[in-house]
C-alpha positions in Angstrom: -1.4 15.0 -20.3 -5.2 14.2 -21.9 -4.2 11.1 -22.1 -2.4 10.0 -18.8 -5.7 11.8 -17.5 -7.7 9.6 -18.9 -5.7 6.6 -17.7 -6.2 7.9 -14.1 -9.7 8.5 -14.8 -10.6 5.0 -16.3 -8.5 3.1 -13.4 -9.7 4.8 -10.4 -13.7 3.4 -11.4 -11.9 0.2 -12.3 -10.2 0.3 -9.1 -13.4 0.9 -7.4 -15.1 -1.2 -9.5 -13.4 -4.3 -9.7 -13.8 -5.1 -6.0 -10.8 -3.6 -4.8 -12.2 -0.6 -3.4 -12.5 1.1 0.1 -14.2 -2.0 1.6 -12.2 -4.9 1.4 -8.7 -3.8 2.5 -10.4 -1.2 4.8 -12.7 -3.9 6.6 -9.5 -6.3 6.8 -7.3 -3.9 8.4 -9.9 -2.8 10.6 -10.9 -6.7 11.5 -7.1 -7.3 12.0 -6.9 -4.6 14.7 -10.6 -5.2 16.2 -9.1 -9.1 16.6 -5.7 -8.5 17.8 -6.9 -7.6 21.4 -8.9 -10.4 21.2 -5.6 -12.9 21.4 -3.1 -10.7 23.2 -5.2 -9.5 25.6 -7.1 -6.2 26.7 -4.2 -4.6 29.2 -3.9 -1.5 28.0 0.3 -1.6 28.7 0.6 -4.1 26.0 -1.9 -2.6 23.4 -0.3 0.0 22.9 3.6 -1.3 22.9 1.9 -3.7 20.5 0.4 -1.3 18.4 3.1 0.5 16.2 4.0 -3.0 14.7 0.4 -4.3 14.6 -1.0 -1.1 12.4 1.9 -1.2 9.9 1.7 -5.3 9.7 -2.1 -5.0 9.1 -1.4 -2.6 6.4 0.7 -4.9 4.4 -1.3 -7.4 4.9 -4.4 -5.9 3.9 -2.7 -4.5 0.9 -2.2 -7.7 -0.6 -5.9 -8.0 -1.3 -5.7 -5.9 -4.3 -2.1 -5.6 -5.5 -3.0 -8.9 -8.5 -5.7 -6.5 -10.0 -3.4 -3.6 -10.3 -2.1 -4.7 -14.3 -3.9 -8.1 -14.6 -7.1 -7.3 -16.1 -5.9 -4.8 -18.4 -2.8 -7.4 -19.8 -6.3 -9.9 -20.5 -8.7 -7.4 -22.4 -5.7 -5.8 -24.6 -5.9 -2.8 -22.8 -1.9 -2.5 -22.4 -1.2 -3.5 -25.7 -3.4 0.1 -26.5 -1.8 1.8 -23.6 2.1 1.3 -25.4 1.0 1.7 -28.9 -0.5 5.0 -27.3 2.9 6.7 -27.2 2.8 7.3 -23.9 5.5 6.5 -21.1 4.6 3.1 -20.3 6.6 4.3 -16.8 4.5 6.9 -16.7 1.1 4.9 -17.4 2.2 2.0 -14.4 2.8 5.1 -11.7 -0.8 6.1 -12.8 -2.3 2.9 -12.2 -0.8 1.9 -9.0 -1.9 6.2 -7.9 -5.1 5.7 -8.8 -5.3 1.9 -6.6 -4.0 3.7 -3.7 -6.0 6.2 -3.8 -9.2 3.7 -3.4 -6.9 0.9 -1.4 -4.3 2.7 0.6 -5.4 6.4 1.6 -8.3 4.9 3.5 -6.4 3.1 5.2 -3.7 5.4 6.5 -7.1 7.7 7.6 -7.9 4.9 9.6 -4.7 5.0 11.7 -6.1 7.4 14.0 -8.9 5.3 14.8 -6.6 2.0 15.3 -4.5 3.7 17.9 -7.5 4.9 19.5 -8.4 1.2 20.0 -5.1 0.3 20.8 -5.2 2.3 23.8 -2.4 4.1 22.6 -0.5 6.9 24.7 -1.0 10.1 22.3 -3.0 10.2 19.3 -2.9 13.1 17.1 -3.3 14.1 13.5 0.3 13.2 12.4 -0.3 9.6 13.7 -1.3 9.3 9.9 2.0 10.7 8.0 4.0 7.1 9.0 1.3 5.1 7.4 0.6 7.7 4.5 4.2 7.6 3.4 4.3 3.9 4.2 1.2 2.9 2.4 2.4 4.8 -1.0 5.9 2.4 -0.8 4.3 -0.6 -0.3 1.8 -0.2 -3.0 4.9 1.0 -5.5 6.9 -1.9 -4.4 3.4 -3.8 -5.0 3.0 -2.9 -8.3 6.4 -4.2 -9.1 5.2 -8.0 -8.0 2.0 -7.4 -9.7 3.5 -6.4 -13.0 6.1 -9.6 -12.9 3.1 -11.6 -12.6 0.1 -10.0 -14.2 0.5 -12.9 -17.3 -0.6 -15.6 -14.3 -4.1 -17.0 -13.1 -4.9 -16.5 -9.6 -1.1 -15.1 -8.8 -2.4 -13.5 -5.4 0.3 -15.8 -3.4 3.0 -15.4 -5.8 2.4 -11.5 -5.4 3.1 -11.8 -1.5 5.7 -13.6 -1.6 7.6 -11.5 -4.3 7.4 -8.1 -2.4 6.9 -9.3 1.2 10.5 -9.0 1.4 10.3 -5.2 -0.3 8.1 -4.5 2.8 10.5 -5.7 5.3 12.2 -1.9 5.7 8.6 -0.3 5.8 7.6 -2.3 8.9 10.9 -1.6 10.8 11.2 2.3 9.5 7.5 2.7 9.7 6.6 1.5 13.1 9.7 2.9 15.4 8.6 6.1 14.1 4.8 5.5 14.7 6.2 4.4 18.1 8.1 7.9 18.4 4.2 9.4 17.7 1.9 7.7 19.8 4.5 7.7 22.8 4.1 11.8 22.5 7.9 12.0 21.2 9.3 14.2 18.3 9.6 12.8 15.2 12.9 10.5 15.0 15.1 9.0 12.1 12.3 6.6 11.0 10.7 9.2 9.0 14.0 10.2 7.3 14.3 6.0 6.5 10.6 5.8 5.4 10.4 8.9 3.0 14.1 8.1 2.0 12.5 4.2 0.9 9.3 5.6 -0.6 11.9 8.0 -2.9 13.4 5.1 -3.8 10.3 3.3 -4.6 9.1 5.9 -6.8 12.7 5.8 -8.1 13.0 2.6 -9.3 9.5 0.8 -9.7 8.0 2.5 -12.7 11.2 1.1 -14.9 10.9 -2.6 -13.4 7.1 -2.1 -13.7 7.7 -1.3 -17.2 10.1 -3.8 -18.0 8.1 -6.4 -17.0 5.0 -5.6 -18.9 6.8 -4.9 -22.0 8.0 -8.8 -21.6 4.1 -10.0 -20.9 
């Protein structure tokens, strides 16, 4: 445990660090929602029918700015090559890493959701307008580390990232925002949250082993 603590230790002030903190997807999910408005329109009817998808698109989006840094830098100093001949579950050591970049990346964002419905106009904004984005923000950035690890060997692979998991975020948009519809419309929660926790289970399933695998063929 010493050592996965350290992990999480040293990636989180990387995380921070390296540019892929709190104010770069933060400041580009808040610009996507500040703008939106802007091109639809002010009426507050449409706002906030437009809203649900909006938040969970600008969340994938804004993701994307820091899913390349998530392995890359540490496959280039030798860090990784450490990391396995540590001992350690390189499974293990990949669910640390992308933790510790949502913790920076993603949990801001989901406490911004609040503030984005607010300016949405939308019906009924509470405390559990977060949970929707919270569980949906933690399966995009697994299924995120996935296209980062496949292509942590390449220069500059930001596009190749999106287009790997963009795909993988497909049921998080759907699941995610008809249940953040279900919350701001002052409704109970529906079967979207069953569909979104059930995805993030599997993403926390399945992605350490194909994050893994792919490192261990860097």
């Amino acid at each position: 445990m010493k050592g996965i603590l350290a992990i999480f230790r040293r990636e989180l002030v990387l995380a921070w660090a390296g540019g892929s903190g709190l104010f770069l997807p933060a400041a580009f999910f808040a610009g996507t929602i500040f703008l939106a408005p802007l091109g639809v329109g002010a009426e507050p009817g449409l706002l906030s029918r437009l809203a649900p998808g909006l938040i969970f698109v600008a969340l994938c989006l804004a993701s994307l700015t820091t899913l390349e840094r998530i392995f890359q830098a540490d496959l280039e100093v030798g860090a990784l090559d450490q990391q396995r001949l540590s001992g350690l579950s390189m499974e293990l050591i990949t669910v640390v890493k992308v933790l510790a970049h949502w913790l920076v990346s993603g949990l801001p964002i989901a406490l911004l959701t609040p503030v984005a419905a607010v300016f949405m106009r939308a019906d009924t904004v509470t405390p559990m307008t977060i949970l929707p984005v919270f569980l949906g923000s933690i399966t995009i950035f697994l299924w995120g580390g996935v296209g980062a690890s496949l292509t942590a060997g390449l220069r500059r692979s930001g596009p190749l990232v999106a287009l790997l998991v963009l795909p993988l975020f497909v049921p998080v948009v759907i699941f995610g925002a008809e249940e953040l519809n279900h919350i701001l419309t002052g409704q109970t929660f529906g079967a979207g949250l069953t569909l979104l926790a059930a995805n993030t289970l599997a993403a926390l399933a399945i992605s350490p082993f194909a994050m893994a695998l792919a490192l261990k063929l860097e």
